[in-house]
ZAVEXDREN-175185 format. One record per residue (C-alpha): residue number from 0; x, y, z. Coordinates in pm, whole numbers, plus 50000, padded with zeros to 5 digits. Layout:
# residues N
pt seq->NUM	u->X	v->Y	w->Z
...
***
This chain:
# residues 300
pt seq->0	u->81608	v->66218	w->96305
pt seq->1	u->81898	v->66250	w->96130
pt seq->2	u->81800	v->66011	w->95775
pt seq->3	u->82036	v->65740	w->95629
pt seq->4	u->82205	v->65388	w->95698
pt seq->5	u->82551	v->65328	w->95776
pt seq->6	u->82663	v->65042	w->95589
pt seq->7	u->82981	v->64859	w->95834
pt seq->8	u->83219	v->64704	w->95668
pt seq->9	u->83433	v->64425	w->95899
pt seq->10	u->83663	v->64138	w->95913
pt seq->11	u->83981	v->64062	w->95947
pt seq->12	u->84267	v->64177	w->95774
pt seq->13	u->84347	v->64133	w->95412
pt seq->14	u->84002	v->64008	w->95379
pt seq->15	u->83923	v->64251	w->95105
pt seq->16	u->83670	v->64558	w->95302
pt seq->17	u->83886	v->64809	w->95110
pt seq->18	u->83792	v->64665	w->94761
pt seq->19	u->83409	v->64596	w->94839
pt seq->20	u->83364	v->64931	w->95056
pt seq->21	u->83440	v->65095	w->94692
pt seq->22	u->83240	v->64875	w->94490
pt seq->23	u->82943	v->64989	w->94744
pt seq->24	u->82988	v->65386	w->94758
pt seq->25	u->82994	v->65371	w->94419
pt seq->26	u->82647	v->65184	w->94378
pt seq->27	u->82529	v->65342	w->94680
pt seq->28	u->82674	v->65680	w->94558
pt seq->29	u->82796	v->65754	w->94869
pt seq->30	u->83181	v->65823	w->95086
pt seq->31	u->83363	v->65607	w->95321
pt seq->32	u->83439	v->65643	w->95703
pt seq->33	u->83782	v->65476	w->95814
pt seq->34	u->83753	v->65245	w->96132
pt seq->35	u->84088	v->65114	w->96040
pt seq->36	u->84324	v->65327	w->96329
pt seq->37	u->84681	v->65237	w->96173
pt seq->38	u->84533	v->65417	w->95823
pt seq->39	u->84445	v->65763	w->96022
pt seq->40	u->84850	v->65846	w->96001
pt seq->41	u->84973	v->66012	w->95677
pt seq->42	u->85369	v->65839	w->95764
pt seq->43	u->85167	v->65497	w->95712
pt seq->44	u->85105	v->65399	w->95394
pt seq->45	u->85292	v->65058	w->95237
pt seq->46	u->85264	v->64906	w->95587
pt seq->47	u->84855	v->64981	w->95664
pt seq->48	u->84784	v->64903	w->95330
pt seq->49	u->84635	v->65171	w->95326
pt seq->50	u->84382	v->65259	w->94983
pt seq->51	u->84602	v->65351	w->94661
pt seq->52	u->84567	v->65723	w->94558
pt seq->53	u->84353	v->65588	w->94287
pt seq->54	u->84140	v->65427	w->94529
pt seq->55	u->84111	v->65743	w->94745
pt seq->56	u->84026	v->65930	w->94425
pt seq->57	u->83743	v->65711	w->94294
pt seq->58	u->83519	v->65717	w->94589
pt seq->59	u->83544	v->66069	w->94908
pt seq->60	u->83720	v->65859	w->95167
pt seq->61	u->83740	v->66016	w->95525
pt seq->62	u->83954	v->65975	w->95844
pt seq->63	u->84256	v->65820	w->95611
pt seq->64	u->84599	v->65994	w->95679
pt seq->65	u->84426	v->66334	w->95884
pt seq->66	u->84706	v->66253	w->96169
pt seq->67	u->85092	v->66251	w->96222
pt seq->68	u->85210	v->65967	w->96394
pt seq->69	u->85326	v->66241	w->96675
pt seq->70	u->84985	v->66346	w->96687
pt seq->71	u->84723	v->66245	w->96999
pt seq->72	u->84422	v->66097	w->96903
pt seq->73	u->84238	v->65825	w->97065
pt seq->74	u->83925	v->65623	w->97004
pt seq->75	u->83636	v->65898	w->97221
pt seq->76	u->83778	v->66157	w->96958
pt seq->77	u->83728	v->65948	w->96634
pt seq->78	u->83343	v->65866	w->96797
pt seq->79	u->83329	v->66244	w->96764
pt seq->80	u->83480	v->66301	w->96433
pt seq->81	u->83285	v->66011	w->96275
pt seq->82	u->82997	v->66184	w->96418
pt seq->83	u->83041	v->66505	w->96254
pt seq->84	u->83131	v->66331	w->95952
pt seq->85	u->82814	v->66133	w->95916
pt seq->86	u->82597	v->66420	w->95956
pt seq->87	u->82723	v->66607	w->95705
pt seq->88	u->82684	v->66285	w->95475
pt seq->89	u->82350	v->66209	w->95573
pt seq->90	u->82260	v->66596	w->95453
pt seq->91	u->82254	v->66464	w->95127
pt seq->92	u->82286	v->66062	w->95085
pt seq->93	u->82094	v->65784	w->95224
pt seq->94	u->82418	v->65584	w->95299
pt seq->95	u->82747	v->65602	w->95452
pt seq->96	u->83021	v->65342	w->95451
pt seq->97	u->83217	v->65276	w->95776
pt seq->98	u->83469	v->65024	w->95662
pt seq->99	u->83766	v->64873	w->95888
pt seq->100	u->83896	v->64631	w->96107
pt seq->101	u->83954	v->64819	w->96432
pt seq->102	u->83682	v->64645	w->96634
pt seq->103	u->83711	v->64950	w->96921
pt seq->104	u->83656	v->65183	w->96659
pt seq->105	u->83361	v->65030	w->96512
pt seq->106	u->83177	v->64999	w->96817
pt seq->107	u->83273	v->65366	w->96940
pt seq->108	u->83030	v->65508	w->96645
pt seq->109	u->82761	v->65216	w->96667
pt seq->110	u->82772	v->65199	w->97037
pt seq->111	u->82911	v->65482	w->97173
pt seq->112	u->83199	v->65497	w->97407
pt seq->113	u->83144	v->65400	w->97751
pt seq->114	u->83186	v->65575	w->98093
pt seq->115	u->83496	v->65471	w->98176
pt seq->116	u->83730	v->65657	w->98451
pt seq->117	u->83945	v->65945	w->98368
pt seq->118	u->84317	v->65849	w->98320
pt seq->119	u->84511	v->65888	w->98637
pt seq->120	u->84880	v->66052	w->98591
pt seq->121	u->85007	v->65873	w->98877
pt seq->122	u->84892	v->65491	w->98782
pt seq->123	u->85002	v->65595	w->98377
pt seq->124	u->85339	v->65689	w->98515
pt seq->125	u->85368	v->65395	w->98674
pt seq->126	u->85282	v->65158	w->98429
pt seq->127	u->85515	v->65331	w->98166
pt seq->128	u->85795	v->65275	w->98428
pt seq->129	u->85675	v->64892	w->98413
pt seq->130	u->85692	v->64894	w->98061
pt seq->131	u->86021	v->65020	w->98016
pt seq->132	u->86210	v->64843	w->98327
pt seq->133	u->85987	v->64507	w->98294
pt seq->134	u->85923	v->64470	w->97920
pt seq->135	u->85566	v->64426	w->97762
pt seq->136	u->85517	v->64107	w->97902
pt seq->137	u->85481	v->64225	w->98259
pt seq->138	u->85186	v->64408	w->98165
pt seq->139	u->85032	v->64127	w->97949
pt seq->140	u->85087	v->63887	w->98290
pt seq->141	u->84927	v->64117	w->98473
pt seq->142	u->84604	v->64199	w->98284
pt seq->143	u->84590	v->63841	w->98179
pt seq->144	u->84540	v->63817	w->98587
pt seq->145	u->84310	v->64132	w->98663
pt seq->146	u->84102	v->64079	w->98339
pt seq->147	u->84132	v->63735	w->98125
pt seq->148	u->83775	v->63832	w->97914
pt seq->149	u->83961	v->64149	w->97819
pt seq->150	u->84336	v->63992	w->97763
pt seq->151	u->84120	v->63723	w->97533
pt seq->152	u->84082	v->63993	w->97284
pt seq->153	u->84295	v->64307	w->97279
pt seq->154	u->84566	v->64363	w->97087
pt seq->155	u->84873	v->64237	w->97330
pt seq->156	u->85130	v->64388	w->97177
pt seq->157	u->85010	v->64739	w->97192
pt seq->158	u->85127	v->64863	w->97499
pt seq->159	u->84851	v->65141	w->97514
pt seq->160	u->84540	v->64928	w->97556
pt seq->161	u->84698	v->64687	w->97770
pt seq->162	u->84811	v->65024	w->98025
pt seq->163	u->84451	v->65193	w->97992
pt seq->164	u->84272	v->64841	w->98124
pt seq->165	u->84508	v->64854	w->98373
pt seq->166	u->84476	v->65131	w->98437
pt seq->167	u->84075	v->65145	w->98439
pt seq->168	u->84076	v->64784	w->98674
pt seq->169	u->84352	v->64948	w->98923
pt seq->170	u->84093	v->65310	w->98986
pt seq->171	u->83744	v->65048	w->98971
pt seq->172	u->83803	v->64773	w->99123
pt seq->173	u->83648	v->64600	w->98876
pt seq->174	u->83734	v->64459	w->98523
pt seq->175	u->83820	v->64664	w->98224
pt seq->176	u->83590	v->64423	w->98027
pt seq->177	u->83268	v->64460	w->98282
pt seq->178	u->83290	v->64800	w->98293
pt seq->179	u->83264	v->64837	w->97914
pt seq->180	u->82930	v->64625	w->97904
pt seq->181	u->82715	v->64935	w->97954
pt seq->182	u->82362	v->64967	w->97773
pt seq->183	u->82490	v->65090	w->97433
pt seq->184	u->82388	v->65520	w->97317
pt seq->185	u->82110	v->65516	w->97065
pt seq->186	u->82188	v->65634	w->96719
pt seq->187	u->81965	v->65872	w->96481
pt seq->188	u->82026	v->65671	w->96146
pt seq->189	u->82015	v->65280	w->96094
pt seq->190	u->82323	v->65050	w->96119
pt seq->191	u->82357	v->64737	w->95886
pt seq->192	u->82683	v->64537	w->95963
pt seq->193	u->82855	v->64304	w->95704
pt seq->194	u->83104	v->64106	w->95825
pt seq->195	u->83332	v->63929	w->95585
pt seq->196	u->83490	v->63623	w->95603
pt seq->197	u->83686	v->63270	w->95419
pt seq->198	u->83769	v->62989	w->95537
pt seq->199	u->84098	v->62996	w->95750
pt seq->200	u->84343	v->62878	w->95465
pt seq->201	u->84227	v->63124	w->95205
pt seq->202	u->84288	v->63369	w->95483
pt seq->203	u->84627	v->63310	w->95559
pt seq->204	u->84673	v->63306	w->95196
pt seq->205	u->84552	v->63646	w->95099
pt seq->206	u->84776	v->63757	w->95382
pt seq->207	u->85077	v->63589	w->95324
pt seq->208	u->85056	v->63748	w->94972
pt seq->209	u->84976	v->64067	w->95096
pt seq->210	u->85265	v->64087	w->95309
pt seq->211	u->85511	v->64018	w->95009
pt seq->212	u->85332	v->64302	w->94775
pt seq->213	u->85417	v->64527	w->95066
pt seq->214	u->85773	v->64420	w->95036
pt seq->215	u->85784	v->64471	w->94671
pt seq->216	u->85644	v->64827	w->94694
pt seq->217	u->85881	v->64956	w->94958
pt seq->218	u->85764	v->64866	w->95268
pt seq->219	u->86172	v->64869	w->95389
pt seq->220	u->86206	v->65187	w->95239
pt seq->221	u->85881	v->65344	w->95436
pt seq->222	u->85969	v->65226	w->95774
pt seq->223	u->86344	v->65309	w->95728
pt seq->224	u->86254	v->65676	w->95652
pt seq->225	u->86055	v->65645	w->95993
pt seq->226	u->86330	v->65556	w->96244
pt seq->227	u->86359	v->65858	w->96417
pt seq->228	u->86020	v->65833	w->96517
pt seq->229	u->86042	v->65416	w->96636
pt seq->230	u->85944	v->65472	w->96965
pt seq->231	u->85620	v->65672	w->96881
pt seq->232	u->85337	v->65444	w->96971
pt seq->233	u->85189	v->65443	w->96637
pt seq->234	u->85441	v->65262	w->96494
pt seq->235	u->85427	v->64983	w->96685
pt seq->236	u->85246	v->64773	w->96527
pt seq->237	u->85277	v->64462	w->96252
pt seq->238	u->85505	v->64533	w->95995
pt seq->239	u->85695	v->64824	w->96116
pt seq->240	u->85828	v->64665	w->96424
pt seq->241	u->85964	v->64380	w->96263
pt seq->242	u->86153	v->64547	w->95969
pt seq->243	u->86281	v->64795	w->96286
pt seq->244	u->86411	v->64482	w->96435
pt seq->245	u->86570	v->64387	w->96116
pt seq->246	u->86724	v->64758	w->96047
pt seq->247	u->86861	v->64736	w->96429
pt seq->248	u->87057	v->64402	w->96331
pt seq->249	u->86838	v->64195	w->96509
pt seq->250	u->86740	v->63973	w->96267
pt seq->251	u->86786	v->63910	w->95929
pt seq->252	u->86505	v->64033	w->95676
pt seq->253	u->86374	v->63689	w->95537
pt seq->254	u->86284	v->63605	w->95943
pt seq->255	u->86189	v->63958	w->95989
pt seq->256	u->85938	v->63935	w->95633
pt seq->257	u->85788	v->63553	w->95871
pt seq->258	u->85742	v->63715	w->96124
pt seq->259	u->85511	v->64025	w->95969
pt seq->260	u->85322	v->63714	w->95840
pt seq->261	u->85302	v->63555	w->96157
pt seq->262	u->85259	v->63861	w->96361
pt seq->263	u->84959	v->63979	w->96124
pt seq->264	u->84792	v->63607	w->96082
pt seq->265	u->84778	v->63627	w->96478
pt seq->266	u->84612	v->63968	w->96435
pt seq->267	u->84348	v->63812	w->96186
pt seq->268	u->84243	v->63588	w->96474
pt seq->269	u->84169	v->63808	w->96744
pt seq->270	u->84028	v->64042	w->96493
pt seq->271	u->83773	v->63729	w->96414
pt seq->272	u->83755	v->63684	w->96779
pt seq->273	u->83588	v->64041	w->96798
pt seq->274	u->83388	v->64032	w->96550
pt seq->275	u->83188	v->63726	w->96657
pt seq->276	u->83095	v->63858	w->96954
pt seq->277	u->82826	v->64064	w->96733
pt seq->278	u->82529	v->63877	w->96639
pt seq->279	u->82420	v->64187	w->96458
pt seq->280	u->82690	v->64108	w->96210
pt seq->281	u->82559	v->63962	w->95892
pt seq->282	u->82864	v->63740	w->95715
pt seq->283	u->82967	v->63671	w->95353
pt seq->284	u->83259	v->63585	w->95183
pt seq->285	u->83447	v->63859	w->94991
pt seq->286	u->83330	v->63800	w->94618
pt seq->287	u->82949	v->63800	w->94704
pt seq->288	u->82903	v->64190	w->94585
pt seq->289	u->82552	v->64102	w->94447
pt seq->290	u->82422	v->63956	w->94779
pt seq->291	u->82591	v->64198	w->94972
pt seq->292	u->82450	v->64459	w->94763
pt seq->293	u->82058	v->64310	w->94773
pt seq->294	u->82094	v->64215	w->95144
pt seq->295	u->82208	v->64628	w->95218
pt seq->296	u->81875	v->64722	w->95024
pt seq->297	u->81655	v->64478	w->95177
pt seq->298	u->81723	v->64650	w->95542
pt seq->299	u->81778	v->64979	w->95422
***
């Protein structure tokens, strides 16, 4: 059996996992996994919020800026790669910290990905031709129809999940979200999940603020150094396509600065949505170090 705990590190944006995952690998003497999948592109830095350098420095941080945004990846290779990685960690250390709030991610490595269909080039092509003649919406209208459990909680602005259940319910017959209930892959090393948390107004607090730090340390800068590369799917996401709309005159940047703080308070939600769904999640609010710290050695 391959020895150690994997500590998981959850919640919603802005909560503070990137702070507290650091506190831990340094008590735990131990390195960090990244389940956050807008931090895994080097281009994205100001906008992910992704760890400072001298964040990265203080504790061995892994799966943080190892793609381009031009790059393929998708979440049955990270299960893989986080698989590797953890091995090798495990060689020597107890614990490993998984921290992030990409729910899909998360579950790839605890869970395992499940059996899904194989992507079929004619249905893809014809969903990107809905995308680009019918607009995003038509897709969320019709997933929202063929799978209203899944539409609940994805992420309906990214085109690329909404297309893939799609996708999956158009080949099955069945719903993107039953066909992912399968009995989850055992694991060789224990998993202890924290989930952190505040109460809703702190929340949209921390991310409000958040949001104008960003702005103050170049976010406008960052994203207008990636325009060539708008259209890559990466980069659609909170706080990139909303200073794009500003840089293509669609808006002015004080709405365009709203709506990253709308955009990404709506992203806390559903990320909460997720998360809840796990009763093996254990929650606390972000300053409880000490209690997070006993509770990890009391079911290590």
């Amino acid at each position: 059996m391959m020895p150690g705990t994997l500590v998981v590190i959850c919640g919603p944006t802005a909560i503070g996992k990137t702070e507290l995952s650091i506190q831990l690998a340094k008590e735990l003497g131990t390195e960090i996994i990244s389940a956050d999948s807008r931090q895994f592109y080097r281009e994205m830095n100001i906008g992910t919020a992704k760890p400072s350098p001298a964040q990265l420095s203080a504790v061995k941080h892994h799966l943080i800026g190892h793609l381009s945004i031009q790059d393929t990846y998708n979440v049955s290779m990270f299960e893989q790669d986080a698989l590797y990685i953890l091995k090798e960690i495990f060689r020597t250390k107890s614990h490993a910290i998984l921290c992030g709030g990409s729910g899909l991610y998360i579950d790839a490595l605890c869970r395992g990905i499940d059996d899904l269909p194989d992507a079929d080039t004619e249905i893809r092509k014809k969903l990107q031709d809905q995308l680009d003649n019918e607009g995003i919406e038509s897709l969320q209208k019709e997933l929202q129809i063929l799978d209203p459990e899944y539409y609940a909680e994805v992420d309906r602005n990214n085109p690329k999940r909404l297309m893939r259940a799609i996708e999956v319910c158009r080949i099955a017959g069945k719903k993107y979200s039953d066909l992912r209930k399968s009995q989850p892959k055992s694991r060789e090393f224990n998993i202890i999940k924290i989930g952190l948390n505040t109460d809703r107004e702190k929340l949209f607090d921390r991310i409000n603020r958040r949001t104008e730090r960003m702005i103050e340390k170049g976010l406008l800068k960052e994203v207008m150094g990636l325009r060539p590369y708008k259209n890559e799917n990466a980069l659609n996401t909170v706080g990139y396509k909303e200073i794009f709309n500003y840089l293509d005159g669609s808006t002015e940047l004080a709405h365009a600065i709203e709506k990253i703080k709308t955009n990404t308070r709506r992203y806390a939600k559903r990320q909460l949505t997720w998360f809840k769904k796990d009763p093996s999640i254990q929650w606390f609010e972000p300053g409880q170090f000490y209690t997070i710290l006993e509770f990890i050695h009391k079911k290590s």
